[in-house]
C-alpha positions in Angstrom: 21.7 0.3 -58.8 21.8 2.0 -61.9 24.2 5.0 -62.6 23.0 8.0 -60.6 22.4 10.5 -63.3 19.9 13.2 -61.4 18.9 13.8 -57.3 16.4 15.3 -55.6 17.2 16.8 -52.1 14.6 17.6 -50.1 15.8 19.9 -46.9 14.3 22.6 -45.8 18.0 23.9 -44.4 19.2 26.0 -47.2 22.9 25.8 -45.4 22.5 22.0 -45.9 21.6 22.0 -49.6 24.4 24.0 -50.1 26.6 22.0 -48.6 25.5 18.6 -50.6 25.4 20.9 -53.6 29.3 21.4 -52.8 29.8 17.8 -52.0 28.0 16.4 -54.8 29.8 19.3 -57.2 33.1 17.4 -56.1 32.2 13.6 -57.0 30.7 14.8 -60.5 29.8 17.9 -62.6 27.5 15.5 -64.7 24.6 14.8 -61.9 21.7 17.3 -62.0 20.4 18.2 -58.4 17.2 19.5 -57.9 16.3 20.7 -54.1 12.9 21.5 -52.8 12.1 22.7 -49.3 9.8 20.4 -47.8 7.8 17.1 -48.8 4.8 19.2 -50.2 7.2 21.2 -52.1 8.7 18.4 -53.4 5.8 16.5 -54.7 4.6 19.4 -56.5 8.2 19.4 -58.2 7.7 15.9 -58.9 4.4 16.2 -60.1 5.6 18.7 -62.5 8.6 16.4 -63.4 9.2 15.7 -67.0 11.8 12.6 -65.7 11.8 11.3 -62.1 14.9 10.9 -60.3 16.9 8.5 -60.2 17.4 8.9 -55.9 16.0 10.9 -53.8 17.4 12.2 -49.8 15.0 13.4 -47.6 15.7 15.3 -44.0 13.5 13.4 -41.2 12.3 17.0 -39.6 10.6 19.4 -41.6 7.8 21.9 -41.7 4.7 21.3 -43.4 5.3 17.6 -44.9 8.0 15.9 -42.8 10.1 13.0 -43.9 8.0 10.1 -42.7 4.6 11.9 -44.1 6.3 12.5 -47.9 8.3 8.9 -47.8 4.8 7.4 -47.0 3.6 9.1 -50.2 6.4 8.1 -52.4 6.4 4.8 -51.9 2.3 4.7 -52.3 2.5 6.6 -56.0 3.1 3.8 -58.1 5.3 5.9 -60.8 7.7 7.2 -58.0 7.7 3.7 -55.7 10.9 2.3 -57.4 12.7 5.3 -56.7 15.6 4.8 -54.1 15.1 7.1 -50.9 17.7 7.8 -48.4 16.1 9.5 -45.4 18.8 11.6 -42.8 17.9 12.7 -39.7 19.9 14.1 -36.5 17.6 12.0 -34.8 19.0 8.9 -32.9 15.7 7.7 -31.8 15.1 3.7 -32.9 11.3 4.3 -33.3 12.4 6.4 -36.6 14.9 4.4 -38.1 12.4 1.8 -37.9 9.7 3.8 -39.0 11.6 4.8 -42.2 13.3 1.2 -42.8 9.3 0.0 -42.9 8.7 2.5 -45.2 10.5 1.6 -47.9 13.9 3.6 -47.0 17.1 2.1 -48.0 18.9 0.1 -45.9 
Protein backbone atom coordinates (compact mmCIF):
# COMPACT_ATOMS: atom_id res chain seq x y z
CA UNK A 1 0.00 0.00 0.00
CA UNK A 2 1.02 3.33 -0.75
CA UNK A 3 2.15 5.86 1.97
CA UNK A 4 -0.93 6.86 3.94
CA UNK A 5 -0.93 10.59 3.50
CA UNK A 6 -4.87 11.50 4.45
CA UNK A 7 -7.98 9.39 6.42
CA UNK A 8 -11.37 9.55 6.63
CA UNK A 9 -13.05 8.33 9.90
CA UNK A 10 -16.42 7.75 9.85
CA UNK A 11 -17.93 7.26 13.62
CA UNK A 12 -20.75 8.70 14.72
CA UNK A 13 -19.02 8.46 18.53
CA UNK A 14 -17.47 11.80 18.87
CA UNK A 15 -15.43 10.22 22.05
CA UNK A 16 -14.09 7.74 19.45
CA UNK A 17 -12.88 10.23 16.89
CA UNK A 18 -11.15 11.89 19.45
CA UNK A 19 -9.43 9.23 20.54
CA UNK A 20 -8.06 8.04 16.95
CA UNK A 21 -7.44 11.75 16.42
CA UNK A 22 -5.06 11.41 19.58
CA UNK A 23 -3.74 8.12 18.42
CA UNK A 24 -3.15 8.98 14.93
CA UNK A 25 -1.61 12.64 16.30
CA UNK A 26 1.10 10.21 17.97
CA UNK A 27 2.25 8.10 14.83
CA UNK A 28 2.38 11.36 12.61
CA UNK A 29 1.61 15.15 12.55
CA UNK A 30 1.85 14.86 8.65
CA UNK A 31 -1.55 12.72 7.94
CA UNK A 32 -4.68 14.87 7.44
CA UNK A 33 -7.90 13.25 9.20
CA UNK A 34 -11.16 14.15 8.16
CA UNK A 35 -14.20 12.54 10.32
CA UNK A 36 -17.82 12.58 9.31
CA UNK A 37 -20.70 11.22 11.45
CA UNK A 38 -22.36 8.71 9.55
CA UNK A 39 -22.12 7.00 5.97
CA UNK A 40 -24.56 9.68 4.47
CA UNK A 41 -22.47 12.25 6.01
CA UNK A 42 -19.59 10.89 4.73
CA UNK A 43 -20.43 10.58 1.12
CA UNK A 44 -21.58 14.02 0.97
CA UNK A 45 -17.92 14.91 2.20
CA UNK A 46 -16.63 12.73 -0.41
CA UNK A 47 -18.73 13.98 -2.95
CA UNK A 48 -17.52 17.33 -2.18
CA UNK A 49 -13.86 15.96 -2.05
CA UNK A 50 -11.28 17.79 -3.99
CA UNK A 51 -8.77 14.44 -3.35
CA UNK A 52 -10.13 11.08 -2.04
CA UNK A 53 -8.42 9.43 0.68
CA UNK A 54 -6.09 7.38 0.72
CA UNK A 55 -8.02 4.86 3.64
CA UNK A 56 -10.93 5.03 4.93
CA UNK A 57 -12.41 3.36 8.76
CA UNK A 58 -15.81 2.95 9.12
CA UNK A 59 -17.85 1.95 12.62
CA UNK A 60 -20.24 -1.20 11.77
CA UNK A 61 -23.29 0.59 13.92
CA UNK A 62 -24.45 3.80 12.96
CA UNK A 63 -27.56 5.99 12.52
CA UNK A 64 -28.89 6.80 9.34
CA UNK A 65 -26.30 5.03 6.85
CA UNK A 66 -24.59 2.13 8.74
CA UNK A 67 -21.35 0.54 7.92
CA UNK A 68 -22.43 -2.31 5.69
CA UNK A 69 -25.10 0.21 3.77
CA UNK A 70 -22.01 3.12 3.06
CA UNK A 71 -19.20 0.17 2.45
CA UNK A 72 -21.72 -1.29 -0.19
CA UNK A 73 -21.72 2.15 -1.79
CA UNK A 74 -18.03 2.67 -1.76
CA UNK A 75 -17.10 -0.15 -3.35
CA UNK A 76 -19.95 0.40 -6.17
CA UNK A 77 -18.64 4.21 -7.08
CA UNK A 78 -16.12 3.47 -9.41
CA UNK A 79 -13.83 6.67 -8.39
CA UNK A 80 -13.78 5.61 -4.63
CA UNK A 81 -13.76 1.46 -5.22
CA UNK A 82 -9.84 1.31 -4.85
CA UNK A 83 -9.89 3.03 -1.74
CA UNK A 84 -8.84 0.71 1.27
CA UNK A 85 -11.70 0.37 4.01
CA UNK A 86 -11.20 -0.96 7.33
CA UNK A 87 -14.57 -1.55 8.96
CA UNK A 88 -14.62 -1.87 13.27
CA UNK A 89 -17.30 -2.98 15.03
CA UNK A 90 -17.94 -4.16 18.83
CA UNK A 91 -19.76 -6.68 17.17
CA UNK A 92 -18.52 -10.37 17.42
CA UNK A 93 -21.17 -11.79 15.24
CA UNK A 94 -19.58 -14.03 12.15
CA UNK A 95 -22.54 -13.02 9.87
CA UNK A 96 -20.78 -9.34 9.87
CA UNK A 97 -17.33 -10.06 9.46
CA UNK A 98 -18.44 -12.01 6.60
CA UNK A 99 -20.66 -9.56 5.35
CA UNK A 100 -18.01 -6.81 5.36
CA UNK A 101 -15.03 -9.20 4.07
CA UNK A 102 -17.59 -9.87 0.90
CA UNK A 103 -17.79 -6.41 0.58
CA UNK A 104 -14.71 -5.39 -0.22
CA UNK A 105 -13.34 -4.72 3.46
CA UNK A 106 -9.78 -5.45 4.06
CA UNK A 107 -8.68 -8.44 5.29
Amino acid sequence: MESIRSILLVDDDQDDQFVFAECLSGISKEIILQTANDGIDALEKLKAAEHKPDLIFIDLNMPRMNGKALLRELKSTATLSQVPVIVYSTSSSPEDLRDTKSLGAQQ
